[in-house]
MARBA-3410 file (N, C-alpha, C, O; in Angstrom, 1 decimal):
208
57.0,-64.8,4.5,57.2,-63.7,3.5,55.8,-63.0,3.3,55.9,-61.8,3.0 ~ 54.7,-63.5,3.4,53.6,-63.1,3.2,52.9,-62.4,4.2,52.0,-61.6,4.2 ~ 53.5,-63.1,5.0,53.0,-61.8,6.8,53.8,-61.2,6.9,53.2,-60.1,7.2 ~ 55.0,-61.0,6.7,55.6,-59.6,6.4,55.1,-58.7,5.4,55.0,-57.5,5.6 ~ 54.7,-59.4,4.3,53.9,-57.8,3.2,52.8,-57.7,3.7,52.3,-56.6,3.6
52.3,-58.7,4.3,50.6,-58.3,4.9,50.6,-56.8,6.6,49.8,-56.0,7.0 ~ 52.3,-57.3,7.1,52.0,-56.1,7.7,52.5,-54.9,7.7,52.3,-53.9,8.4 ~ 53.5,-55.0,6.4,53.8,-53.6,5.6,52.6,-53.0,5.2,52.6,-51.7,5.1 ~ 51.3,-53.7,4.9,50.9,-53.2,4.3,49.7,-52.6,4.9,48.8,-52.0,4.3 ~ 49.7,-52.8,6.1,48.9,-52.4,7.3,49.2,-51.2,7.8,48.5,-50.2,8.0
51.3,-51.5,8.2,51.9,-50.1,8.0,51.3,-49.0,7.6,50.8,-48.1,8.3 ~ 51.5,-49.0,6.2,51.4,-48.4,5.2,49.8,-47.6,5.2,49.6,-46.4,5.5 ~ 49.0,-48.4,5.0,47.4,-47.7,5.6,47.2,-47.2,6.4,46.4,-46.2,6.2 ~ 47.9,-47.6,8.0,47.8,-47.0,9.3,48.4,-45.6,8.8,47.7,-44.7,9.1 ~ 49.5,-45.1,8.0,50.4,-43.9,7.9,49.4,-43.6,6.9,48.6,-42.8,7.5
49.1,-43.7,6.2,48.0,-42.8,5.2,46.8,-42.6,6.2,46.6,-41.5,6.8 ~ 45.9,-43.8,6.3,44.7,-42.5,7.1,44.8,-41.7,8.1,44.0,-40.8,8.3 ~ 46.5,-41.9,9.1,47.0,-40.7,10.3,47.2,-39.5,9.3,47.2,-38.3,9.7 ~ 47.3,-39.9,8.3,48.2,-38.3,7.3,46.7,-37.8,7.0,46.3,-36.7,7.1 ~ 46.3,-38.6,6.6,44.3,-38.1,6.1,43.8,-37.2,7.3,43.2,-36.1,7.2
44.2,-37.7,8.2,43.2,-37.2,9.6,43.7,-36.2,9.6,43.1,-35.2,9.3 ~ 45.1,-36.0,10.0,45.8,-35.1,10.3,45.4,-33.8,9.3,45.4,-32.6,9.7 ~ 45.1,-34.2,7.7,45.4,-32.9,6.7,43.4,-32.4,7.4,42.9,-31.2,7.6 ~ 42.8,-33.4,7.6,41.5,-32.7,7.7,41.5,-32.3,8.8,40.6,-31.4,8.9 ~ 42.3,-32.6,10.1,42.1,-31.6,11.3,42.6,-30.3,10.8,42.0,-29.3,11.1
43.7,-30.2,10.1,44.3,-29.0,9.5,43.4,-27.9,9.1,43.2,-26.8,9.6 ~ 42.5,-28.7,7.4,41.3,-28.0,7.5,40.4,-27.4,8.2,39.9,-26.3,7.9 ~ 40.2,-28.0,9.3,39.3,-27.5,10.0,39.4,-26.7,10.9,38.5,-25.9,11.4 ~ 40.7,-26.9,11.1,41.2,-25.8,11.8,41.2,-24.4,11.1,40.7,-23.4,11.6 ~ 41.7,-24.5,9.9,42.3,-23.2,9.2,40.8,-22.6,8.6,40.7,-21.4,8.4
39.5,-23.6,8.5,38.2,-22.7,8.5,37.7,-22.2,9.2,36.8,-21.4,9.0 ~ 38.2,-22.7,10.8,37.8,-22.3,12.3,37.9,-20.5,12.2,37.2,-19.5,12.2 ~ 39.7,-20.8,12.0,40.4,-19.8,12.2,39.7,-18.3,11.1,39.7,-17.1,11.3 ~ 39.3,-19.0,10.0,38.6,-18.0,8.9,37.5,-17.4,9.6,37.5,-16.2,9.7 ~ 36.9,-17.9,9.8,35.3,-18.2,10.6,35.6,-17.1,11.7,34.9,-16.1,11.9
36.5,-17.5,12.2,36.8,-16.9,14.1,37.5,-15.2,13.1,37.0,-14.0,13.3 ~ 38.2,-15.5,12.4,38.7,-13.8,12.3,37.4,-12.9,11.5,37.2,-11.7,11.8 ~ 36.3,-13.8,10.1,35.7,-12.7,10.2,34.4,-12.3,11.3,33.6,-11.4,11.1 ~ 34.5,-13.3,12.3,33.1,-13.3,13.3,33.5,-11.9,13.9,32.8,-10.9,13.9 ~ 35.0,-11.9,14.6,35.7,-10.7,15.1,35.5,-9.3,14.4,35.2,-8.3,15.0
35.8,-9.4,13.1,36.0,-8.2,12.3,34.3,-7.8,11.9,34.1,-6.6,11.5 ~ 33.2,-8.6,12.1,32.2,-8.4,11.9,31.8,-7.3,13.2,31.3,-6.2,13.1 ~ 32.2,-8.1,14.5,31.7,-7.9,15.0,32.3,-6.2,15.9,31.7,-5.4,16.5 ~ 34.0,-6.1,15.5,33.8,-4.4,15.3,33.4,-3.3,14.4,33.4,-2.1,14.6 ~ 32.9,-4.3,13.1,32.4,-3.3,12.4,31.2,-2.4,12.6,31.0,-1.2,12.4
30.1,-3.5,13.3,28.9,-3.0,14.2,29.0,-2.1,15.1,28.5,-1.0,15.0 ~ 29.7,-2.4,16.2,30.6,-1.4,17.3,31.1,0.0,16.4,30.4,1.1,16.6 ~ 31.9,0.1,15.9,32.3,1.2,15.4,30.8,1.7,14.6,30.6,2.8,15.0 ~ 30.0,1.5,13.8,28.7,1.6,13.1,27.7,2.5,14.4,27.1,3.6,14.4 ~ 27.8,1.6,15.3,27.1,2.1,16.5,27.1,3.3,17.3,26.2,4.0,17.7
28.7,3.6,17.3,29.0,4.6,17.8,29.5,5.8,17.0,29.9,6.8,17.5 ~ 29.4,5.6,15.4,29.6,6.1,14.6,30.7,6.8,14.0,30.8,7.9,13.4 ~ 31.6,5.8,14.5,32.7,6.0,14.3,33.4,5.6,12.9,34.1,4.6,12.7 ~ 33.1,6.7,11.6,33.0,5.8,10.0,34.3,5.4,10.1,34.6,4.3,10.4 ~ 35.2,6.4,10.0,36.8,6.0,9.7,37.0,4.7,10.1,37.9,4.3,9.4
36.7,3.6,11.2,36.9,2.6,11.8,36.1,1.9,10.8,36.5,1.0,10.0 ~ 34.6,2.4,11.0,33.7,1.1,9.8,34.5,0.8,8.8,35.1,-0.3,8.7 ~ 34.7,1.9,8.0,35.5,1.7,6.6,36.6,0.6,6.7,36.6,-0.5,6.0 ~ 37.4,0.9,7.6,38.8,0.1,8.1,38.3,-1.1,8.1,38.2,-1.9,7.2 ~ 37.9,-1.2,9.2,37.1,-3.1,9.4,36.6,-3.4,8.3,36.9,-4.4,7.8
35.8,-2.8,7.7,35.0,-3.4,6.5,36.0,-3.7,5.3,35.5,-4.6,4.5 ~ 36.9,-3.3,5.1,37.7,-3.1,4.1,38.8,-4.2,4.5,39.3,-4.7,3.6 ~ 39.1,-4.8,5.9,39.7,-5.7,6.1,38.8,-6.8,6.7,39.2,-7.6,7.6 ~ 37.6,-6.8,6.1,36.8,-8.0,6.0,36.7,-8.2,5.1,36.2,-9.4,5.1 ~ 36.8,-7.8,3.6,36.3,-7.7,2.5,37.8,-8.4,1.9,37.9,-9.1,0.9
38.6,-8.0,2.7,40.0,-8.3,1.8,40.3,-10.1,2.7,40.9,-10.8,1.8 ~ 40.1,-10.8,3.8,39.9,-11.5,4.2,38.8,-12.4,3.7,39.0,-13.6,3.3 ~ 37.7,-11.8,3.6,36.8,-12.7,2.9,37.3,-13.2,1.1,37.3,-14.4,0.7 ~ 37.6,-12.6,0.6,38.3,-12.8,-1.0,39.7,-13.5,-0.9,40.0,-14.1,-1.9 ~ 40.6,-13.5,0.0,41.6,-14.7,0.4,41.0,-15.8,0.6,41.4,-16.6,-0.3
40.6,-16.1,0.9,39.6,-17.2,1.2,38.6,-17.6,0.6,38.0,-18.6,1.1 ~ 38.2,-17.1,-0.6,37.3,-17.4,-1.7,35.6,-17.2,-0.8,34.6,-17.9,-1.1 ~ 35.5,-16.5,0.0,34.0,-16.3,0.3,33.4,-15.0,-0.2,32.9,-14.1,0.5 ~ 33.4,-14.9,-1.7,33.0,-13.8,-2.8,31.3,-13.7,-1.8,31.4,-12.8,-1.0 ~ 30.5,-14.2,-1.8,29.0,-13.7,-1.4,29.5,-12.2,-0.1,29.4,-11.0,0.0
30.1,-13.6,0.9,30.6,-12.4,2.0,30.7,-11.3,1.8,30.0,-10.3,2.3 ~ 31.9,-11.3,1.0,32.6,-10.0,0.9,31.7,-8.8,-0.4,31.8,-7.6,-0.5 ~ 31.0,-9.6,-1.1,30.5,-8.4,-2.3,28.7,-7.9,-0.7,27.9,-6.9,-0.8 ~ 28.7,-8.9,0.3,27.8,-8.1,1.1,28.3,-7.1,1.7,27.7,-6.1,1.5 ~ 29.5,-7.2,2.6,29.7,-6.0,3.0,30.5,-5.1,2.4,30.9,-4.2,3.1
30.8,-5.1,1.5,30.9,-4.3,0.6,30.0,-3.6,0.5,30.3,-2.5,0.9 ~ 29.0,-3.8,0.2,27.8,-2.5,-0.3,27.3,-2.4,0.8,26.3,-1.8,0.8 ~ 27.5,-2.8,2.1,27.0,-2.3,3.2,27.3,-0.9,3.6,26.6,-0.1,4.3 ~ 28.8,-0.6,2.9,29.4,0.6,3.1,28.6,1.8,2.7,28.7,2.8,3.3 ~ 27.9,1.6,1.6,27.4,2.7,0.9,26.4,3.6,1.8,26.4,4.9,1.8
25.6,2.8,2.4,24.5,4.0,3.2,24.9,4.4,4.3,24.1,5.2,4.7 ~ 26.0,4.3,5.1,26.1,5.1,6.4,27.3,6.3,5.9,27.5,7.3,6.6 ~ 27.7,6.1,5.2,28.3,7.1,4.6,28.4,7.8,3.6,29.4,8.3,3.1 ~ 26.9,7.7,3.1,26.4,8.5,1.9,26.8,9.6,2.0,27.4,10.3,1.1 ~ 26.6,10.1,3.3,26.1,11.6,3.1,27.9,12.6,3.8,28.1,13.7,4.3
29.0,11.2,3.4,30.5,12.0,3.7,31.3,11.5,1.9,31.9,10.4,1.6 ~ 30.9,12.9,1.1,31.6,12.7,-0.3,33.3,12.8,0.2,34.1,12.6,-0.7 ~ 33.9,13.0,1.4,35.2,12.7,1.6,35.7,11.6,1.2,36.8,11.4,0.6 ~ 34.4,10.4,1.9,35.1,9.1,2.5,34.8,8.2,1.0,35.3,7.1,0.8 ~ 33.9,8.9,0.0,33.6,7.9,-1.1,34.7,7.1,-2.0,34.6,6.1,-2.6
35.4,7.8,-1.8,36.9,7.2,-2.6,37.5,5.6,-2.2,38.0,4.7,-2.8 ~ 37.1,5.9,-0.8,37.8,4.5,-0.1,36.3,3.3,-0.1,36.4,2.1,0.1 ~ 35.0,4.1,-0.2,33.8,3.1,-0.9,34.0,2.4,-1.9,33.7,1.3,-2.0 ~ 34.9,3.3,-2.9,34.5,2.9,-4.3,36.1,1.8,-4.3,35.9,0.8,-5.0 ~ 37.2,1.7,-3.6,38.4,1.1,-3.5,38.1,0.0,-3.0,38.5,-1.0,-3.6
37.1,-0.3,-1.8,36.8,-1.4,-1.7,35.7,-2.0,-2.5,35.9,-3.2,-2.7 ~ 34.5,-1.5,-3.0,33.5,-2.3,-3.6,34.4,-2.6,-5.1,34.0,-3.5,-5.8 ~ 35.3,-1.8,-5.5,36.3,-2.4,-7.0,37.1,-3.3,-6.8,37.7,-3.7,-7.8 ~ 37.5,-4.2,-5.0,38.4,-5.0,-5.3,37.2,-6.1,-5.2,37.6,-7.1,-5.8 ~ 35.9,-6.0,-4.7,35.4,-6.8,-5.0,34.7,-7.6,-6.6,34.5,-8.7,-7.0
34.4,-6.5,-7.3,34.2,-6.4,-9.0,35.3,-7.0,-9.5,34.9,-7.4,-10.6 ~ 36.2,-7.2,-9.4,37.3,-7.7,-9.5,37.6,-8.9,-9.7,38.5,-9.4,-10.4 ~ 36.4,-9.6,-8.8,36.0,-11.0,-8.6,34.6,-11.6,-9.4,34.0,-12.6,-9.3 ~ 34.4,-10.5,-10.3,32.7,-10.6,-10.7,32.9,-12.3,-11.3,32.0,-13.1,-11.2 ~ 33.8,-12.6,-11.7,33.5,-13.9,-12.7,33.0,-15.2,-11.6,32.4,-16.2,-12.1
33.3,-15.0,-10.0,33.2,-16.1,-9.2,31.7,-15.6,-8.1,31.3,-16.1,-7.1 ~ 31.1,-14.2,-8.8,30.5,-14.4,-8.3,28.7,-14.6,-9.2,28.4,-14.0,-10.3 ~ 27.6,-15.6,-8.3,27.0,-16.4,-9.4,25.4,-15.0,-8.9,24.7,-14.7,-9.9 ~ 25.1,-14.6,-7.6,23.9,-14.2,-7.3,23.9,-12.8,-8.1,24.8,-12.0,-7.9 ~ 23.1,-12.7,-8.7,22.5,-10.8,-9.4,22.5,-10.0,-8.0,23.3,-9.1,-7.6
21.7,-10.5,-7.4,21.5,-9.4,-5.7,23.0,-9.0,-6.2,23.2,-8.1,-7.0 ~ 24.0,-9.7,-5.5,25.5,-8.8,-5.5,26.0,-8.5,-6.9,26.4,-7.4,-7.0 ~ 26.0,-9.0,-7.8,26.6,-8.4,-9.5,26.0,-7.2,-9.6,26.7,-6.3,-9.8 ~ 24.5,-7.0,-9.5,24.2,-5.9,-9.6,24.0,-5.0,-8.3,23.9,-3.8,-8.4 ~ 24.1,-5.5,-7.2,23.9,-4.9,-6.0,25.2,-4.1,-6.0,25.0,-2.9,-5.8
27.0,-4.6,-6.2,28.0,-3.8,-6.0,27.9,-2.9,-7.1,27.9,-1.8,-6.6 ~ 27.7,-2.8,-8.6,27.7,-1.2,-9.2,26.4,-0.2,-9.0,26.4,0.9,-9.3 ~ 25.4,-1.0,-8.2,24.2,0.3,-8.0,24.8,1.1,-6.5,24.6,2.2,-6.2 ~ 25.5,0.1,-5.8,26.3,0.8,-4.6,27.7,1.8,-4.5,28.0,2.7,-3.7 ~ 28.6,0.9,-5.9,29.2,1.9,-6.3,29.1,3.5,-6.9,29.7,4.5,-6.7
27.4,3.0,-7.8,26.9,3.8,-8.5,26.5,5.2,-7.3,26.4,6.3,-7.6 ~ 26.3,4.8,-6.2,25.9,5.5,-5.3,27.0,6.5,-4.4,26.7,7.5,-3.8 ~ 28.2,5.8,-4.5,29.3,6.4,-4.3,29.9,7.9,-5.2,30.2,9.0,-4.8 ~ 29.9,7.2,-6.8,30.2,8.1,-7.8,29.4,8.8,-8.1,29.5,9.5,-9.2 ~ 28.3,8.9,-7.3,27.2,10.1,-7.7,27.4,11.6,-6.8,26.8,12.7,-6.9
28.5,11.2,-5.9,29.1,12.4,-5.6,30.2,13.1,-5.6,30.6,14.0,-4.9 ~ 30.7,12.4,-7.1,31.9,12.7,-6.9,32.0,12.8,-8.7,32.7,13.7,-9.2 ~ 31.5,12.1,-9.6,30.9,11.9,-10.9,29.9,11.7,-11.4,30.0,10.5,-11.4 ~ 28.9,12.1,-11.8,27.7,11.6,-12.4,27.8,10.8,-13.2,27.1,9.7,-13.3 ~ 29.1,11.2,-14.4,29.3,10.5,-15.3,29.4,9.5,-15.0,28.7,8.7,-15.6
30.4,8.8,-14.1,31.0,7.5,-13.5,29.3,7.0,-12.6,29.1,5.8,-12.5 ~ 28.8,7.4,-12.3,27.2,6.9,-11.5,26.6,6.6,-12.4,26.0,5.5,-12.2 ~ 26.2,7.2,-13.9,25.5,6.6,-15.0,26.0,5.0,-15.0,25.4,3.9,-14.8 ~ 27.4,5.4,-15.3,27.9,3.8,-15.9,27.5,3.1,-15.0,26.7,2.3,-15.2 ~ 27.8,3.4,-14.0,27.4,2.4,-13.1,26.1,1.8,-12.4,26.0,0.9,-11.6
25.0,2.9,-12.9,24.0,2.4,-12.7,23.3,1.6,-14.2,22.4,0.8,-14.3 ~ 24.0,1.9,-15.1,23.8,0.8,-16.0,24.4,-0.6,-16.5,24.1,-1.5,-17.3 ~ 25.4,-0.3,-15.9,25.9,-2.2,-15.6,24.9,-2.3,-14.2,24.2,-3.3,-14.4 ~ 24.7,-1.9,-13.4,23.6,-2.5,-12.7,22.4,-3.3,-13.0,22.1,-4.4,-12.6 ~ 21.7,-2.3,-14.2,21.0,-2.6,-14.6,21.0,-4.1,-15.8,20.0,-4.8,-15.9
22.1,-4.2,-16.4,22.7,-5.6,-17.2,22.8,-6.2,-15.7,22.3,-7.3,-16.1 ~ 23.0,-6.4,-14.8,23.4,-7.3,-14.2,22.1,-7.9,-13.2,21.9,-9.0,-12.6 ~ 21.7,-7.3,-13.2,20.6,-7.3,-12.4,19.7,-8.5,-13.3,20.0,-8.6,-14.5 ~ 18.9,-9.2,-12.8,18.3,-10.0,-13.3,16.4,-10.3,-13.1,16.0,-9.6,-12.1 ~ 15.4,-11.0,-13.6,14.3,-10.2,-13.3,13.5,-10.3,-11.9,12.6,-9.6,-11.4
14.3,-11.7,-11.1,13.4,-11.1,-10.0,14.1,-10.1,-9.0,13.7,-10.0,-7.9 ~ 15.0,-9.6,-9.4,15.5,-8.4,-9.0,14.5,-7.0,-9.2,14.8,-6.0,-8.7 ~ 13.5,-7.2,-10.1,13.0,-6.1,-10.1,13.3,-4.7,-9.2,14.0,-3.8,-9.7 ~ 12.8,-4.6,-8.1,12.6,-3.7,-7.2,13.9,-2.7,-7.5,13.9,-1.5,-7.6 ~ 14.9,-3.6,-7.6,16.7,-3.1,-7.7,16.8,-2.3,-8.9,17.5,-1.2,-9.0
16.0,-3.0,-10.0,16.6,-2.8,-11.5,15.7,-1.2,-11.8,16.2,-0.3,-12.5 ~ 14.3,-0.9,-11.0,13.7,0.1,-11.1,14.5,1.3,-9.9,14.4,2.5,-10.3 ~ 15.3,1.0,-8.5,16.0,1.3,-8.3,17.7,2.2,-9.3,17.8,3.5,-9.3 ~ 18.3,1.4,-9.7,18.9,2.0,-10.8,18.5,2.9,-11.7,19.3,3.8,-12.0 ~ 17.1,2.7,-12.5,16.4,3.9,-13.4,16.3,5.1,-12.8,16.3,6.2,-13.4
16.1,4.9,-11.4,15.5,6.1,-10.7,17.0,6.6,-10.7,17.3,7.5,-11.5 ~ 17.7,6.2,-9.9,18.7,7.2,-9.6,19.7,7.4,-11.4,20.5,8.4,-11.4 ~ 19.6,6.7,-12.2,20.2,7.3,-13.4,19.4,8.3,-13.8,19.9,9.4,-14.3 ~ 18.0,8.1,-13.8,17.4,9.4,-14.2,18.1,11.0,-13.0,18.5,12.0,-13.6 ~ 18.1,10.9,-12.0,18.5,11.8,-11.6,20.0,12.4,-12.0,20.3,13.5,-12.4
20.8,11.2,-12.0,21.9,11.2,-13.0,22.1,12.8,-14.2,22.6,13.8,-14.4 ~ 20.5,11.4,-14.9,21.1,12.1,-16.1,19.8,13.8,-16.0,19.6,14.5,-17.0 ~ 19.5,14.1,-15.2,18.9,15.0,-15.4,19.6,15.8,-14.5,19.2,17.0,-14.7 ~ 20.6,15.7,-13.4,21.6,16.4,-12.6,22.4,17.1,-14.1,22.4,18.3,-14.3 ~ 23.1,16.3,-15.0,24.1,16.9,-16.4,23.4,17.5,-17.1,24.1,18.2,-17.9
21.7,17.7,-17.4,21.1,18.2,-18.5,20.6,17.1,-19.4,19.9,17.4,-20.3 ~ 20.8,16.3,-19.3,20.0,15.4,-20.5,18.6,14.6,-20.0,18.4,13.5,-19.6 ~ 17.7,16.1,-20.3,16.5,15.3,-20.0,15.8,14.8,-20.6,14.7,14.7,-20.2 ~ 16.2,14.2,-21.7,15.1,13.2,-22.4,15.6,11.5,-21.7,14.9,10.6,-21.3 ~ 16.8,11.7,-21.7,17.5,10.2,-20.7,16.8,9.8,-19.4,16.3,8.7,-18.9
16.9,11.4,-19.0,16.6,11.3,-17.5,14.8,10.7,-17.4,14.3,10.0,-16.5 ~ 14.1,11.6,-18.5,12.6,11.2,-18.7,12.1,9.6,-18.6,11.4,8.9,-17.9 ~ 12.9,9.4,-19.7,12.9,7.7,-20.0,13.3,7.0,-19.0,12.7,5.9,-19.0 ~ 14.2,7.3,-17.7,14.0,6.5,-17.4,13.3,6.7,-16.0,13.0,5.8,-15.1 ~ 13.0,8.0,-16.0,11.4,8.1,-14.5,10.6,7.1,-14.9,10.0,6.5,-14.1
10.4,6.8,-16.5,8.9,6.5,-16.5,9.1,4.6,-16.5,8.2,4.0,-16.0 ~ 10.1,4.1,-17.1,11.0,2.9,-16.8,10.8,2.4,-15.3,10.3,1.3,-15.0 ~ 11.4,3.6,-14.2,11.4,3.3,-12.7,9.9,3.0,-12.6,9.5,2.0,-12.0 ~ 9.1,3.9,-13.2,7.8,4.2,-12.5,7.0,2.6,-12.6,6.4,1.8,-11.8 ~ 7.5,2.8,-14.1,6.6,0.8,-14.8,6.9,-0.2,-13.4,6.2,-0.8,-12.7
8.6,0.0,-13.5,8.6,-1.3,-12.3,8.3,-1.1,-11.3,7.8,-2.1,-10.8 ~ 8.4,-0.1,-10.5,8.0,0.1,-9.4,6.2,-0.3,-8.8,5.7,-0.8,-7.8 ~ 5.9,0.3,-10.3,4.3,-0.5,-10.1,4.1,-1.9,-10.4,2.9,-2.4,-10.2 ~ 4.8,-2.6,-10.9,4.7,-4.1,-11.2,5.1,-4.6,-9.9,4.7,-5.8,-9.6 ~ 5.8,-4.0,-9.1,6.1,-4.5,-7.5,5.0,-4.2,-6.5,5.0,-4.9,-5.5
4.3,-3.5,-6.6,3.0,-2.7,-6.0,4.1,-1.7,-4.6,3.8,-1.7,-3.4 ~ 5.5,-0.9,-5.4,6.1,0.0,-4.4,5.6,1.1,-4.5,6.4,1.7,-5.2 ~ 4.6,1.9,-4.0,3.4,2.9,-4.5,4.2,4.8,-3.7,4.1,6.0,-3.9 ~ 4.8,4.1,-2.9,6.2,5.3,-2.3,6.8,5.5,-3.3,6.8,6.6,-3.8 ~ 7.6,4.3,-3.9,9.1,4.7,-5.0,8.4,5.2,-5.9,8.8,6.2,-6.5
7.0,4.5,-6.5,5.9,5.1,-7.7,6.1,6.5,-7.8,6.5,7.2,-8.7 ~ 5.7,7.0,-6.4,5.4,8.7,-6.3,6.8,9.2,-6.6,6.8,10.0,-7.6 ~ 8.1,8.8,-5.9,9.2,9.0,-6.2,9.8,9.5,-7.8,10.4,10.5,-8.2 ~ 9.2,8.5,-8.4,9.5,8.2,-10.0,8.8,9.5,-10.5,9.4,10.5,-11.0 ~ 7.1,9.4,-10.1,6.8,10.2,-11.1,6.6,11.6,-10.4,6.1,12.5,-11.1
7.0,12.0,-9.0,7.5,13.7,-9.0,8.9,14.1,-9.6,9.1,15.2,-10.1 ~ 9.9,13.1,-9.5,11.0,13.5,-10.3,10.9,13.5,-11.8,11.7,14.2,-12.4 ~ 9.9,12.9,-12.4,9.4,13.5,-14.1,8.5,14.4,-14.2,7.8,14.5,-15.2 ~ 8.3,15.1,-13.3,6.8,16.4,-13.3,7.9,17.4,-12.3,7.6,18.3,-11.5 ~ 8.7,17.2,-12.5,9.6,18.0,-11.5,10.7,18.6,-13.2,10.9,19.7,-13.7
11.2,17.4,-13.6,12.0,17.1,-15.1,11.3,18.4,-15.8,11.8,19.5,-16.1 ~ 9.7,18.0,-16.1,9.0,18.8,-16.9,8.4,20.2,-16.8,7.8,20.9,-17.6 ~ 8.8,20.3,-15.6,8.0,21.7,-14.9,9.3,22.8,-15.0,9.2,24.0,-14.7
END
């Protein structure tokens, strides 16, 4: 009777650690498979980037961004997210579908822990809505600025700068003043002596 339970019970172990093995090959598979689709989708987003083909960037990027967030890889996705912002600054058509994807990423702000991306997606958004609203680019460059944290500097005087343009694009130049001279402080606490000049011809520019 007792070598019988002793090899039930061997049974029994042998079928749990096969089931163990089995669920972790599964895993590893199913991260393979994560891994392998965004390596792919990365890697026509560059291709299309290259040949400059935006309408495709956007696409890929937009279905890397939506793949990365199934899968809980928030850093991923709030990167290429704002990657979108500079190669198609200068097409106010395509900003709409900028701003659609860097909002499904904000979406997730509570899972995501680095300032670089909390404040990196609204100064990128903010960069979107500056062609399309100023109004909507303020806000957004001032949740930037809350989000942003201090060794972000470089970023956080980033934001001043372009809210001052902001707000001196609508007329309000005492806003816009305050915060040339804000950009200007940090910019020199970083020793960035370019964005410096930046800061203070757009407040002698404000004043003239």
């Amino acid at each position: 009777m007792r070598l019988c339970s002793t090899f039930v019970l061997i049974l029994v172990l042998t079928h749990f650690c096969y089931s163990q093995e089995k669920n972790n090959v599964a895993k590893s598979k199913t991260s393979e498979t994560i891994e392998n689709r965004l390596y792919k989708l990365d890697s026509l987003i560059t291709d299309a980037l290259d040949k400059k083909e935006f309408d495709q960037f956007i696409d890929y990027t937009g279905q890397y961004v939506e793949v990365a967030l199934a899968n809980k890889k928030y850093s991923e996705a709030a990167q290429k997210a704002m990657s979108l912002s500079y190669p198609v600054s200068v097409f106010p058509s395509k900003q709409p579908l900028v701003i659609e994807i860097i909002d499904k990423v904000i979406a997730h702000m509570d899972q995501i822990e680095d300032s670089y991306y909390r404040g990196g997606l609204y100064l990128k958004r903010g960069g979107a809505n500056y062609l399309i609203s100023l109004e909507d680019a303020i806000k957004d460059y001032s949740q930037a600025i809350e989000n942003y944290q201090t060794k972000d500097t470089v970023f956080i005087a980033d934001a001043y700068l372009y809210r001052a343009q902001s707000f001196n694009n609508i007329g309000k130049y005492a806003e816009a003043g305050k915060d040339y001279k804000e950009a200007y402080t940090l910019y020199e606490q970083v020793g960035d002596i370019e964005y410096m000049i930046h800061a203070r011809n757009g407040e002698i520019i404000l004043y003239s």
